[in-house]
N, C-alpha and C positions, 0 to 999 in steps of 0.2 A: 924152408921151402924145399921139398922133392923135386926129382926132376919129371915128375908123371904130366901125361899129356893130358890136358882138356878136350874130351871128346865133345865137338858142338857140332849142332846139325847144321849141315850143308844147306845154304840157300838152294829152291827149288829152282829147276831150269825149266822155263815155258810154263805152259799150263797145268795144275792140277789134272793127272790121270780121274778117270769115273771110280776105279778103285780109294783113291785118297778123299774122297769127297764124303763128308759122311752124311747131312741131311741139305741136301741142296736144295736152296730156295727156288720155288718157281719163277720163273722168268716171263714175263709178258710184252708180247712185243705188238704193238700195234701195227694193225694191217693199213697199209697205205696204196690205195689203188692210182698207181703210175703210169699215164700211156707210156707204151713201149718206145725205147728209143729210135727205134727205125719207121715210128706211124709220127711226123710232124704235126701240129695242128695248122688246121686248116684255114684259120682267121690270123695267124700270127703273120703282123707288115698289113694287113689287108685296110685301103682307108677307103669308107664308105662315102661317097660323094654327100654332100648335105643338103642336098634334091630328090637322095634315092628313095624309090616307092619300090618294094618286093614286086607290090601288085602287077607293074609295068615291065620287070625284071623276064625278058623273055629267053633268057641263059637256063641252063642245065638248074633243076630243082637244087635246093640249098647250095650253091655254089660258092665261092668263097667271099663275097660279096655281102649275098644275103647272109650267111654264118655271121658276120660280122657286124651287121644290121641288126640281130636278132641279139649277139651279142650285147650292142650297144645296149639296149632296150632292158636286157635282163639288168646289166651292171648298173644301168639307171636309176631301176625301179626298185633295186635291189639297198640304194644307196638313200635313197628316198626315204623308204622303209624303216631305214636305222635312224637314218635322221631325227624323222620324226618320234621313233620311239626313247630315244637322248631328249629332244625334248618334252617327253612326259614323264620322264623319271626325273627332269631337271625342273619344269615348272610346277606342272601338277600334281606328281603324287608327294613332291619333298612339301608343297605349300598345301596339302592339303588339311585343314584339321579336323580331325576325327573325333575330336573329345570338345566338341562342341557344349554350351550346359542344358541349350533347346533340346529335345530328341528329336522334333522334327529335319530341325537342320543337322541334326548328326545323324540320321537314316538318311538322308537326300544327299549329303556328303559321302558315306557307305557304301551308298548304292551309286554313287558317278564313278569312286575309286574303285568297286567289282566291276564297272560295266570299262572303264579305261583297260583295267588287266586284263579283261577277257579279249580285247581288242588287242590287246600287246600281245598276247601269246598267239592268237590267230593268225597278226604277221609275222609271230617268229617261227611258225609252224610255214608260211608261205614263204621268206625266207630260207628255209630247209628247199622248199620244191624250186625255189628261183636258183639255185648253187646247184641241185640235182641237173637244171635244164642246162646251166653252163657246163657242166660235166659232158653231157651229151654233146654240147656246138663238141668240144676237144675231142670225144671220140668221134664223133663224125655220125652219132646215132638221131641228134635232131630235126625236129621235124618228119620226122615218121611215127607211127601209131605203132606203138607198143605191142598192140594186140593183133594187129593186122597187117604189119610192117608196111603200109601204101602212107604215101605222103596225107599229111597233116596238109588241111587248104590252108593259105597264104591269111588267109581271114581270119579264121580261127586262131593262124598264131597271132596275130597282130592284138587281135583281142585280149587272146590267153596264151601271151607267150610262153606260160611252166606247161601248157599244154602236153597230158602225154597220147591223147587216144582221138584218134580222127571222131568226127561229128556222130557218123552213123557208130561208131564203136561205143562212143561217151553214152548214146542216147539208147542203146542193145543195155549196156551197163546198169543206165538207170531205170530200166522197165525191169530189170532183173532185179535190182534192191527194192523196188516196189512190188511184185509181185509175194517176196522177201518176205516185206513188212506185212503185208496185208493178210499172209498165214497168219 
């Protein structure tokens, strides 16, 4: 054995320079929209009496009460929704048999299992807008019209709480996709 030294490379310190890098993979970072730290929300502690009617609610339009109200109602209906769609993936479409040896009863089968999924994805499409409208109670944009920024009537949300567009906006809206259609 020589006395010659082993030259080995130096562990790197910190992070690879842009020069050392030679085909660097793309990185994807998913966007996450965060109310800002200094905007609280405005339902969070807030307990809704369980008498309370919006309707009779003669305080400041969505005030922290109602926010919390309307919350409840989303989270409800929201939970409802799943519910029931757990159990049609757990009763009905797992028992469903499709390979029936009648044809009649396996088109009548067919057609219950197309018309169940068409209903499942309609609430998981309204589900997307029930999450959109709790997004709004947090930024503090619910219950106003999207289009026209004037408050949404108490009615309207009660009925349609994912509601984004006051009555006379919704009804401007649908006379314009009919017009639309009828070219």
């Amino acid at each position: 054995m020589d006395n010659t030294t082993i030259n080995r490379p130096k562990a790197p310190k910190g992070p690879p320079k842009k020069s050392e890098l030679k085909d660097p993979a793309p990185v994807i970072v998913p966007v996450v929209r965060e109310r800002p730290a200094n905007k609280p929300s405005k339902v969070s502690g807030v307990i809704v009496p369980p008498d309370y009617n919006p309707h009779k609610d003669k305080g400041e339009f969505m005030n922290p009460v109602m926010l919390a109200y309307f919350k409840q109602l989303l989270l409800k209906w929201r939970t409802d929704l799943i519910r029931e769609s757990e159990h049609t993936i757990r009763e009905t479409l797992q028992e469903t048999e499709l390979q029936q040896p009648d044809l009649a009863d396996r088109a009548s089968a067919e057609t219950d299992h197309a018309l169940e999924l068409r209903t499942r994805d309609r609430e998981r499409k309204l589900i997307s807008k029930i999450n959109q409208a709790l997004e709004r109670i947090e930024e503090g944009e619910y219950g106003y019209c999207e289009e026209t920024g004037e408050p949404i009537s108490i009615a309207r949300l009660i009925a349609r709480p994912n509601a984004t567009l006051s009555l006379e906006a919704q009804e401007r809206h649908e006379r314009m996709e009919k017009t639309q259609r009828d070219d």
